[in-house]
Structure formats: structure tokens, C-alpha cells
C-alpha positions as CSV (number, residue, x, y, z in Angstrom):
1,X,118.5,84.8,145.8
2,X,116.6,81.7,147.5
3,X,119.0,80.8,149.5
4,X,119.6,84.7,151.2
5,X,115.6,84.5,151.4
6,X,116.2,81.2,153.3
7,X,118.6,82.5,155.3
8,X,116.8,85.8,156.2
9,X,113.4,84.1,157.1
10,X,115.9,81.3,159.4
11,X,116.7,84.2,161.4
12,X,113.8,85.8,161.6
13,X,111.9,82.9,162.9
14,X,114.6,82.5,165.5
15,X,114.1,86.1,166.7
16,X,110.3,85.7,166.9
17,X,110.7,82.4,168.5
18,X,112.5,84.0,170.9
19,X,110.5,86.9,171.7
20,X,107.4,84.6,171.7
21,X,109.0,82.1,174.2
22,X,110.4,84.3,176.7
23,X,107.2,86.9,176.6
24,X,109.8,90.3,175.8
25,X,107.6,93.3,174.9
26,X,110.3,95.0,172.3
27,X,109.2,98.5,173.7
28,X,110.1,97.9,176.6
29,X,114.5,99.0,176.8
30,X,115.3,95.9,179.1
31,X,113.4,93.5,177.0
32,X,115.3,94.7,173.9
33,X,118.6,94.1,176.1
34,X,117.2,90.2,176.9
35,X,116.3,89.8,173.6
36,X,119.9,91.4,172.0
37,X,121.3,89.2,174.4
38,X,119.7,85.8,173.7
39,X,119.8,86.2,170.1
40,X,123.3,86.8,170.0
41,X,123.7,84.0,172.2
42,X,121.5,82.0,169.5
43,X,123.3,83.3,166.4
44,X,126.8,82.2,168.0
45,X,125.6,78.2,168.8
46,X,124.1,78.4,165.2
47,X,127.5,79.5,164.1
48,X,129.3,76.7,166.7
49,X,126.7,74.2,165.1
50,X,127.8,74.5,161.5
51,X,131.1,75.0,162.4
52,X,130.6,71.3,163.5
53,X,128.4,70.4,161.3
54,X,131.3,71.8,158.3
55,X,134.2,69.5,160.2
56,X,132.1,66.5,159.8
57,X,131.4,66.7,156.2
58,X,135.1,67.5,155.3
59,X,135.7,64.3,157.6
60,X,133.6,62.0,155.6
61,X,135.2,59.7,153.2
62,X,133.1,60.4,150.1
63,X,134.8,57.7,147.1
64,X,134.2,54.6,147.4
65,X,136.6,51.7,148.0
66,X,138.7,49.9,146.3
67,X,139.2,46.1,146.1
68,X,142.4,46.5,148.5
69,X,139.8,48.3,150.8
70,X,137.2,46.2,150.9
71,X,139.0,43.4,152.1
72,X,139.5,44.9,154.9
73,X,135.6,46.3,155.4
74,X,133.9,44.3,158.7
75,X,130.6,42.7,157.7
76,X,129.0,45.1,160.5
77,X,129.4,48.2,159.1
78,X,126.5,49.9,157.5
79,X,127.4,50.8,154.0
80,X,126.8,54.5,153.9
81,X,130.3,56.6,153.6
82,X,132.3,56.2,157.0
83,X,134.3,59.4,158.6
84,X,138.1,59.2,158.5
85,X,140.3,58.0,161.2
């Protein structure tokens, strides 16, 4: 239930920050047409954005290495999980 409050008030905020940033008076028909436009607009790069976000994490080698591996590990690299090749 928190996380469908969470994702209501996410989009909510994005439509009033879109309405506050571009000045649209919602009584107004071509102002609703902007603002229908925009969000959907919004609502797709959101989608585009986890979509990307979703890759990554499937991406990311999450065990940790063996001996064989770390043989092989340069000195360099940060020790945080690394994506795969």
C-alpha cells in the first residue's frame, strides 16, 4: 500500500510541477492539451528511464569473486560490484 501511495504522489508532483513551470490554467481547453501533452511526454522518459535504469541492474554482477577471479582483478578498480562484459 506505501509503495502505490509513493507512486501516486510521484506523479502527482510531476503533474503539478508541470503545470506550475509552464503557467497552464487547467480551465483553459488548450492548456489541458499542453499539459496532456507534456505529461505524456514525461510519463514516457520516466518509463525510458527505468527501462534503463532495470537493464543496468540485471547487468550488474552481484556475487562476489572467486580466488580464480581475483587474480585477475586490476589494483584500480573500485571494489563495488562491476557490470558484465
Amino acid at each position: 500500500m506505501r509503495i502505490m501511495l509513493f507512486v501516486i504522489k510521484f506523479f502527482l508532483l510531476g503533474a503539478f510541477f508541470i503545470i506550475g513551470n509552464q503557467n497552464l490554467a487547467l480551465s483553459h481547453a488548450e492548456n489541458r492539451q499542453t499539459f496532456v501533452s507534456q505529461y505524456k511526454d514525461w510519463i514516457y522518459d520516466v518509463a525510458g528511464n527505468l527501462n534503463s535504469l532495470t537493464g543496468y541492474v540485471v547487468r550488474v554482477e552481484w556475487l562476489p569473486q572467486t580466488g580464480e577471479e581475483k587474480e585477475n582483478v586490476i589494483e584500480n578498480v573500485p571494489k563495488y560490484s562491476k557490470i558484465k562484459g
